[in-house]
N, C-alpha and C positions, 0 to 999 in steps of 0.2 A: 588234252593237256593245255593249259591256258600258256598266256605268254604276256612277258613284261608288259606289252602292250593294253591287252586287256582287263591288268589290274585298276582298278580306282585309283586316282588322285588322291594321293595323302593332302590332307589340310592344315595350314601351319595352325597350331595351336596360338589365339590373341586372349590375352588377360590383361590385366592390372597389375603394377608391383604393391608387393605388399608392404615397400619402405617407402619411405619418401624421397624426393629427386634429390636432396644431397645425400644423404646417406647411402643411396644408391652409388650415386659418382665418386663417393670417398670409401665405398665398399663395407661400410659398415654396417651394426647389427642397430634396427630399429627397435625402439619400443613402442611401437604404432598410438603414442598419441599426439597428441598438438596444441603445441608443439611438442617434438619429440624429444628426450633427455638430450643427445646428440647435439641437436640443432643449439638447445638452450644453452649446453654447457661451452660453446662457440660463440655464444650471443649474436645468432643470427635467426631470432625466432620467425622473423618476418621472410627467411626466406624456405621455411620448412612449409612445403607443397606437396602434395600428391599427382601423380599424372592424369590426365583428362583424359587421355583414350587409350586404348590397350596397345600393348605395345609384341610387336610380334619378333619373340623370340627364334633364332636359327635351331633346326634342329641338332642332334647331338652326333658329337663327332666318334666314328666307327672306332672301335679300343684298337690301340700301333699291332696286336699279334693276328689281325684281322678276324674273318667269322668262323665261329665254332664249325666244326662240320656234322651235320645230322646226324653222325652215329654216336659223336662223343654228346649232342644234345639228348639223344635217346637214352643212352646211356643215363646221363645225370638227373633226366626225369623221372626213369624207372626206381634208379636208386630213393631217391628221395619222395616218393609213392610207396615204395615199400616201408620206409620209415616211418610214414603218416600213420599204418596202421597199428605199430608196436610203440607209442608213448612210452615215459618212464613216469612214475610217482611226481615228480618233481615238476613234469610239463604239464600237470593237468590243470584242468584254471580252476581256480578257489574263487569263490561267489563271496564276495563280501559285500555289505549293504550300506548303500551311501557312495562307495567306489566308482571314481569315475575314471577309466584309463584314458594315454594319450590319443590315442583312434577315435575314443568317444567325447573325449572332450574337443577335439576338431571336430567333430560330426554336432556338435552342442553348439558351438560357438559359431561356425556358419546358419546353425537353423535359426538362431537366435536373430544374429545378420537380416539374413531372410525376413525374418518375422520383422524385424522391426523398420526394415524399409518398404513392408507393406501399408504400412500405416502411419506413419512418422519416418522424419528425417534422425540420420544418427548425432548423437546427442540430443536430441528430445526426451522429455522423461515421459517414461512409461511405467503407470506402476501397477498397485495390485489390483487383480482381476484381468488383467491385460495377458495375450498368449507370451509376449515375452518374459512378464514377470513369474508366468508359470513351467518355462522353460528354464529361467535363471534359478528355479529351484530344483532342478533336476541333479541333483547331485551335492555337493559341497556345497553348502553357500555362504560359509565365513571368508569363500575368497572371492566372490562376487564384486566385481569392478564397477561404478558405472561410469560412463562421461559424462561430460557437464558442458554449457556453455562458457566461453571464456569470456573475461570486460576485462579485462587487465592491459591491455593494446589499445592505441587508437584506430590501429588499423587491422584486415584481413590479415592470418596468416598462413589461412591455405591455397586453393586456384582458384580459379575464377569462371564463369563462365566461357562457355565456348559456342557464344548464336550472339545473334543480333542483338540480343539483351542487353550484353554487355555492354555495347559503342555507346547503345543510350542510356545508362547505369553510368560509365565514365563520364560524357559529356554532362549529365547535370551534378555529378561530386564535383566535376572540375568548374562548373560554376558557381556550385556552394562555396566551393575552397576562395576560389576569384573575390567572394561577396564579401569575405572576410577584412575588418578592418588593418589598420599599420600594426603590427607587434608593440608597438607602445603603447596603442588604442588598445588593443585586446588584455594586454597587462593591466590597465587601469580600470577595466569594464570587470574583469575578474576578481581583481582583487579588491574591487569597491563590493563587489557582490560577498564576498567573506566576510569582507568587516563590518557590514552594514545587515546585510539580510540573515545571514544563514543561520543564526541564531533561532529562527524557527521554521526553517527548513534540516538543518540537518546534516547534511550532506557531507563526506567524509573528505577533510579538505585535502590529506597527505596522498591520497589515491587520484585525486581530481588535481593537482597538479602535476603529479607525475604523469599522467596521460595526455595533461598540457606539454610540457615541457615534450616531452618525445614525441608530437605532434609537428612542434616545430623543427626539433631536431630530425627528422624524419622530410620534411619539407624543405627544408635550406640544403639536406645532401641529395636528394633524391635518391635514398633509399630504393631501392628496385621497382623503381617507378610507383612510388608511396601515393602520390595523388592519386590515381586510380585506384588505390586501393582501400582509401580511406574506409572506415566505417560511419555510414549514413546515421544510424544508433548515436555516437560520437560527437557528431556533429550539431546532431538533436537536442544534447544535452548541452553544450557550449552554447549555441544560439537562445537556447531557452535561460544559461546563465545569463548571460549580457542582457536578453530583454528584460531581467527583474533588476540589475544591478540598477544602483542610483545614480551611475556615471553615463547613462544617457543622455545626452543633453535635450530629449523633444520626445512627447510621446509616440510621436510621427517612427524616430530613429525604434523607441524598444516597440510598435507594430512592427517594424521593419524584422528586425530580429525573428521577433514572434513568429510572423512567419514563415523565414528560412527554415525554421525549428519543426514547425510541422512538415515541410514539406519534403525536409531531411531522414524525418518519421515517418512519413508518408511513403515514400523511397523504400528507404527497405523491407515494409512492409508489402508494399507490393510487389518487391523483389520476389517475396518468398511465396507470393500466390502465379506468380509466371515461371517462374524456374522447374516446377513440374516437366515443362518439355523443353528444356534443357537438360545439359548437363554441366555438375559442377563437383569437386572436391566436397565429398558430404559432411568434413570436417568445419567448413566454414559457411554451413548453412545456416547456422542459426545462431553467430557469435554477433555477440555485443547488446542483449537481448537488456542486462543488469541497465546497461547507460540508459537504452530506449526507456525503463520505467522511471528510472530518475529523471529521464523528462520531461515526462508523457504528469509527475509529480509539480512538476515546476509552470506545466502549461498548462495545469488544474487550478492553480494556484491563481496563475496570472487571469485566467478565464474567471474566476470566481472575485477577484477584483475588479474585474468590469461587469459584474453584472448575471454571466454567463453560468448560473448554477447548473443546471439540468446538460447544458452540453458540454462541460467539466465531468459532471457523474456519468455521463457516457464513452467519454474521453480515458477515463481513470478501469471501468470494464472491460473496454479491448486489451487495454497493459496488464490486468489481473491474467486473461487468458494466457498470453504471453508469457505470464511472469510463469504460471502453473504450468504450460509446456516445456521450460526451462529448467521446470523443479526447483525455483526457488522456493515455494511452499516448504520446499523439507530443511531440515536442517541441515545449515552448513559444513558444522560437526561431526554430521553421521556418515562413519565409517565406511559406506559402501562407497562414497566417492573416491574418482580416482586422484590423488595428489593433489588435492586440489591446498592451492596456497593461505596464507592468513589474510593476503589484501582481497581474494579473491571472495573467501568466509564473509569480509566486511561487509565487504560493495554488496554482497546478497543478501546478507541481512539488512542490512540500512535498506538495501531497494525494495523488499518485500516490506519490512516494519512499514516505510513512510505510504509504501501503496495501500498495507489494510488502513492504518489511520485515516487515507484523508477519503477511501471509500466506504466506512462505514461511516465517518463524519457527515460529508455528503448526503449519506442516504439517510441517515437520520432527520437530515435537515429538511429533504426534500418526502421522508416519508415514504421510501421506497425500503425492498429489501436490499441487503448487504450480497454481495458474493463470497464475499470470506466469510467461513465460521471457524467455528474455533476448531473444533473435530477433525477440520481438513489440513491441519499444517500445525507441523512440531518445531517451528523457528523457535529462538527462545527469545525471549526478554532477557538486558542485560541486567543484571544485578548491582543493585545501588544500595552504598552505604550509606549509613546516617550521621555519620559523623561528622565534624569539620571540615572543609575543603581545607584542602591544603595552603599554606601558604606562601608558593614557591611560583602558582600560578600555575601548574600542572597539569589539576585536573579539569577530563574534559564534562563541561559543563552542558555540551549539546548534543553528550549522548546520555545522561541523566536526565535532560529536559525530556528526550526522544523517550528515554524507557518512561517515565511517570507521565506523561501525556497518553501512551502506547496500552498503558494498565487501564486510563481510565477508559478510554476509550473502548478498551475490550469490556468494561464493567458494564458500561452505558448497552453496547449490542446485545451482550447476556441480558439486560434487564428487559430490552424491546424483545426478543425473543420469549420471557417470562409475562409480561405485562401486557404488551401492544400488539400482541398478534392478533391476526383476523378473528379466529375462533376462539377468541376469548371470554370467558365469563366474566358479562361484565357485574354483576350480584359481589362474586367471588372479588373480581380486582379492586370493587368498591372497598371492601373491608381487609382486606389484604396487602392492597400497591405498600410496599414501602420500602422504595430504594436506597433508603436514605442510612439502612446499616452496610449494606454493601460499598456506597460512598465514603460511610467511615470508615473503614478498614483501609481504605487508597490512601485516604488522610493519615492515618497511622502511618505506612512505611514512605511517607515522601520524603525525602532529605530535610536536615536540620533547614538548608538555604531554602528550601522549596515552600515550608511550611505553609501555609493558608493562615494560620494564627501565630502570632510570636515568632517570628522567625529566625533564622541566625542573620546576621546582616555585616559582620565585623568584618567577611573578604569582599563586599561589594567594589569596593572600591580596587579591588585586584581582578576581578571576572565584573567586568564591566555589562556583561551577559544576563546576568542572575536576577536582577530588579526587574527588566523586561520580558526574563521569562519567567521569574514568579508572577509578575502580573498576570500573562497570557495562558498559566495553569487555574489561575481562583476562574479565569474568563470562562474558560472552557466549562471546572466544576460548576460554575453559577450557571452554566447555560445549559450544562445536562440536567441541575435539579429541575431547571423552570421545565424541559421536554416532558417530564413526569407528572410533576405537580399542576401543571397547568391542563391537564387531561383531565384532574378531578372537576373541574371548573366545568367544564361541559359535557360531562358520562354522568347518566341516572341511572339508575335500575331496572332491569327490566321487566317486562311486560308478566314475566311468569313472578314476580314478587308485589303486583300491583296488589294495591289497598293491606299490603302489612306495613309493619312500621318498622324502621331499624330498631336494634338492638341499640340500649342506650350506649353502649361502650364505642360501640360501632360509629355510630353515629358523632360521637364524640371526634372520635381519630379522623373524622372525614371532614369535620366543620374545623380542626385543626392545621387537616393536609392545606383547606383551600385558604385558612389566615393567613400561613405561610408563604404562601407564591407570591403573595403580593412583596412580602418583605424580603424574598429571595432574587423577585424580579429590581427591585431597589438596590441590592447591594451588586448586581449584574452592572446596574448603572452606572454606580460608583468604583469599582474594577474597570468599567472603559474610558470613564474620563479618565481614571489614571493610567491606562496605556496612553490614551494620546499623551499624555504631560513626558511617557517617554521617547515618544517616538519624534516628538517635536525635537528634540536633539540628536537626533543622526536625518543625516540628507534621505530626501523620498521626493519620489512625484508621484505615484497613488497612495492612496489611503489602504489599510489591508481588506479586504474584506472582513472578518473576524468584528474588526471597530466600528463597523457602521452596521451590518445586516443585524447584527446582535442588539444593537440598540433600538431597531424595528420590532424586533418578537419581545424585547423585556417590554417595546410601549403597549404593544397590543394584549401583554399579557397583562400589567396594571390598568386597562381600558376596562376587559374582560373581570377581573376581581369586584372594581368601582361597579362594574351594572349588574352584578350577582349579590351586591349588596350596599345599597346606597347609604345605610342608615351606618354604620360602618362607621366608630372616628375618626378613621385615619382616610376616609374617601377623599376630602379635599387634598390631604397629603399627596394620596394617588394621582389626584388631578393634577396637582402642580409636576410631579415626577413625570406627570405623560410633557408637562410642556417643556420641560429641562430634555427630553428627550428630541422635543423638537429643537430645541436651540442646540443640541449637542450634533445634530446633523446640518443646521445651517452652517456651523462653523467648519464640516465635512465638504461643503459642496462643493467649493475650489477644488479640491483635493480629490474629490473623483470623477474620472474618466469614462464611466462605465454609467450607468443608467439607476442605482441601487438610490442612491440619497434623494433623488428628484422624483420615484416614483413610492418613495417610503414616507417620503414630505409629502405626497399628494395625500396616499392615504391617511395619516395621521391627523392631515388640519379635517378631514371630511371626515372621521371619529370625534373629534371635539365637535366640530359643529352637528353632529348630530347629536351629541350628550349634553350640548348646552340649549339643542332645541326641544329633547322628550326629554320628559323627566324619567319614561323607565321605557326605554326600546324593548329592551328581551322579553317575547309573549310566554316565556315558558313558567313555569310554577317557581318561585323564587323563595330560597331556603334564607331564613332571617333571624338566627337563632342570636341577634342581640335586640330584640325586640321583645324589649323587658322591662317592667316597672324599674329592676333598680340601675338606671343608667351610671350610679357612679363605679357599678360593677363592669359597666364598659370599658371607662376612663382607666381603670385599676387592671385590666388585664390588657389596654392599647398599649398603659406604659409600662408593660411586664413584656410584653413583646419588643418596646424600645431598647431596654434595658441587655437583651442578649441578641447578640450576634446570628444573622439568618445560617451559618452555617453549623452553630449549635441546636438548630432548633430539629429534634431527630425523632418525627413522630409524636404520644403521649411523652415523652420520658420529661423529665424537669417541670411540664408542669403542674403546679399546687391542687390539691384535692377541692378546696371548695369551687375553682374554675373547672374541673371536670364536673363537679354535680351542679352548675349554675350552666352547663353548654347543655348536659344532657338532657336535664328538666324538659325545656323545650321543644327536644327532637323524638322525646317520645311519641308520642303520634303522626311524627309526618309519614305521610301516604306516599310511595312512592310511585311514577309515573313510566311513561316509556322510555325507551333509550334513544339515544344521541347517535353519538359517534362514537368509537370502535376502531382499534387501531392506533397506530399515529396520530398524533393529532399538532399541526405543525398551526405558524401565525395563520397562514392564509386559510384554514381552516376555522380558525378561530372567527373571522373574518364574516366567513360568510355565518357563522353563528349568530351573528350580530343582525342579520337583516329579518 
């Protein structure tokens, strides 16, 4: 017979509570998110926490009639053993399909747990093909929850680490915080940055102040010791505002800025690659993810006006990842999120729109692929009327800009997808490319104010916004046509169509495409001198990038036109547009900071002077189909090209039949030769074409 002695050790039972530390203390019922309804309806979000170690509960206290005695136990276990085996009708279980009882949906909802802290932190999105997502379909799934990350705080609002991370996590916030200028200073640096910049940035100003303002208010109470608890994400985005505002007073100061900003990015990213052997509140792993991309936008920006293309498009990939581990790729609208807010909807669309725009920008630029496609995220595009702007001064004008920039943008990647890919036939894209109906159709729904032609112009003077971002829309259209148009200029046929001739029609549409560029690249020129005529009226101390790189690829692409065909009437035209191009960057050089104007001026005078020393550089076979006895038929279709607008010119369509059969005559027999290049085909490309 054993005795008390030799029983084991009972072991106190240690978990986690499943509320959070107030709701616990105030004894109430949680609804385990975060923050919790509770917490919010108290307006104490920042102090709703979960515990960091398990907490060991006392065991339970013996019932006041003290312990049953073995016979009446025996007793009551017999009886209800004999019951087990005589059911009635009514206790049997009914199998229904799709039913999930409360046993099994506890038994779901931990596996799920499980599952998803095997592989991501909670709140990470996890979607299809993933074990959680095929657990989340184990049952009902119209009541499918998920969490989300939150950016609606400036700071944490769950726990915090508990190792030596933390001391060193707090001491450099509380230096960030320190770096910070007077509250006067920071009021003028922000709000210069609205009035001035954000017109083509974006940025949603009602949500970015509020995060301000209860940054400070949060600072001046000390808040439950709010400095340490700042979000690094937060911080990123603020330092990254000031160093673009124009109330800097030295470039020295917005470097300064710049980079706190990264470093405050930098921070919490490597928070989250050391926290593995910590432990922390898994609710407040990965908030504030929305700010981090809106800065990570801002420090693209800033990088790409100094110079910094390539390490901006690298910059702009780690925040995509980011953005996709957060789920902002889906839409903010869909249903399966838990609660989540309208400002919250915002902040994530605006932070995913500006992150695909300025990485498939980017990479078009540089000639790389994109990481967004279209197939992989259902954000929407907002919906914009055509009508009149209001004249109350109401509407917002820089989330119209953001959608009709955001379309073309997605047209331009569909078309590099369609045209410029590696394996492409280039036979096929020779007689094919023509992006230029796709263009039309953008053109069709842009706003009356937005217009590219005839515009509305009667509220300018009430949205003081509109003139400088119509301009910086025709910029952008002018500079996706030439991406296109300028790839015929240097793609032959290849090698498997050697010694046939085009098809006369064919042939036609190609010695069309490449009239074109030239006069597409000219109107690119004339859209940038008239952004600088706006930008000279609001304070600035760099140039944007947009106004100077752009004026590099329109010169190199009338260099490119001029040596593909010299006989050409309008080639002296061309010539003087390359040198307006030079003067329209000397007038830039003051103005930039960065390395772009001085190394775009090197190139450019070392083009001229090589076109004024060869009379024909290019060794390749040279298509000259106005080398034609009747030259006044040249004269008659230069000034039929003067005559319409480069963004009318949409393929064959408008022009007259005896200039299709005075283009084709000539090209009926050209031979053609081997291929070129394939792909993208970006300036510096073009470039080495030339040697």
């Amino acid at each position: 017979m054993s005795t008390p002695a030799d029983e084991p050790k009972k072991k106190t039972r240690r978990r986690l509570r499943v509320s959070c530390v107030e709701c616990t203390r105030r004894r109430q019922k949680c609804d385990r998110q975060q923050p919790c309804g509770a917490c919010r309806s108290r307006g104490v979000e920042h102090l709703c926490r979960w515990e960091l170690e398990p907490f060991a509960r006392p065991s339970p206290a013996r019932p006041p009639n003290g312990s049953a005695s073995k016979e009446s136990r025996k007793n009551n276990s017999h009886s209800e053993s004999s019951t087990e085996h005589t059911p009635s009708v009514s206790d049997l279980p009914v199998n229904q399909p799709g039913a999930v009882g409360a046993v099994d949906q506890e038994v779901k909802e931990a596996a799920i747990a499980l599952a998803q802290l095997s592989v991501a932190r909670q709140g990470e999105y996890l979607g299809i093909g993933s074990v959680v997502c095929s657990l989340h379909r184990l049952g009902d799934e119209e009541h499918i929850l998920l969490d989300f990350d939150t950016s609606t705080l400036p700071y944490t609002s769950g726990g915090e680490y508990s190792s030596a991370v933390t001391e060193s996590f707090d001491r450099s916030i509380a230096d960030l915080l320190t770096s910070l200028p007077s509250r006067e200073k920071c009021d003028n640096l922000i709000l210069s940055f609205f009035e001035h910049e954000n017109w083509r940035y974006t940025l949603p100003p009602k949500q970015i102040f509020s995060l301000y303002d209860r940054m400070w208010e949060g600072l001046k109470n000390n808040e439950a010791n709010c400095s340490c608890r700042m979000r690094a994400f937060w911080l990123a985005l603020l330092f990254a505002i000031f160093a673009l505002s124009p109330f800097c007073a030295s470039e020295d100061e917005s470097r300064k800025y710049f980079l706190q900003s990264l470093t405050a990015r930098r921070l919490e990213e490597d928070l989250f690659f050391a926290s593995f052997s910590t432990q922390r509140a898994p609710s407040s792993v990965s908030e504030g993810n929305t700010q981090g991309c809106l800065a990570v936008v801002l420090l693209a920006n800033y990088l790409c006006d100094r110079g910094q293309v390539s390490e901006a498009w690298k910059l702009v990939g780690t925040a995509v990842r980011n953005a996709q581990n957060a789920g902002m790729h889906r839409n903010p609208h869909w249903e399966k999120w838990k609660d989540m807010s309208e400002d919250e909807q915002l902040f994530r669309r605006s932070a995913w729109i500006l992150l695909s725009n300025t990485d498939k920008f980017l990479s078009s630029i540089l000639g790389r692929p994109s990481m967004i496609r279209a197939q992989n995220t259902d954000v929407p595009i907002p919906l914009i009327a055509k009508g009149p702007l209001s004249i109350d001064g109401r509407a917002d004008t820089n989330l119209m800009f953001q959608a009709c920039l955001a379309k073309l943008i997605d047209i331009v990647g569909e078309l590099r997808d369609k045209y410029l890919a590696l394996d492409i036939d280039v036979d096929q894209f020779m007689k094919e490319a023509n992006p230029e109906d796709a263009f039309e159709d953008w053109r069709k729904t842009l706003p009356d104010c937005f217009a590219l032609r005839n515009p509305d112009t009667t509220r300018d003077h009430i949205y003081r916004d509109v003139p400088v971002q119509r301009c910086m829309l025709s910029i952008y259209y002018f500079s996706s046509a030439v991406l296109f148009r300028r790839t015929l200029l240097s793609t032959r046929p290849s090698l498997a169509s050697l010694h046939k001739p085009f098809d006369g029609e064919d042939a036609a549409s190609l010695v069309l495409k490449q009239m074109s560029t030239a006069r597409v690249a000219s109107s690119l020129l004339d859209s940038l001198r008239q952004l600088r005529s706006f930008l000279l009226m609001r304070p600035r101390r760099q140039t944007c990038f947009v106004s100077t790189f752009f004026i590099f690829e329109a010169a190199v692409t009338l260099v490119i036109a001029e040596r593909r065909d010299e006989q050409h009437p309008q080639a002296i035209e061309w010539r003087n547009r390359v040198q307006d191009s030079v003067d329209m960057l000397e007038e830039r050089r003051m103005e930039d900071n960065g390395d772009i104007v001085v190394q775009s001026l090197q190139a450019l005078r070392a083009l001229q002077k090589a076109m004024s020393s060869k009379p024909n550089p290019v060794t390749v076979p040279q298509v000259t189909p106005y080398e034609v006895e009747n030259m006044a038929k040249q004269n008659e279709l230069a000034q039929w090209y003067a005559q319409h607008p480069a963004e009318d010119v949409n393929g064959l369509s408008g022009l007259p039949n005896n200039f299709l059969q005075w283009i084709q005559a000539p090209l009926a027999g050209w031979n053609t030769s081997e291929s070129t290049m394939v792909g993208d085909v970006s300036a510096f490309d073009l470039l080495h074409f030339l040697q």
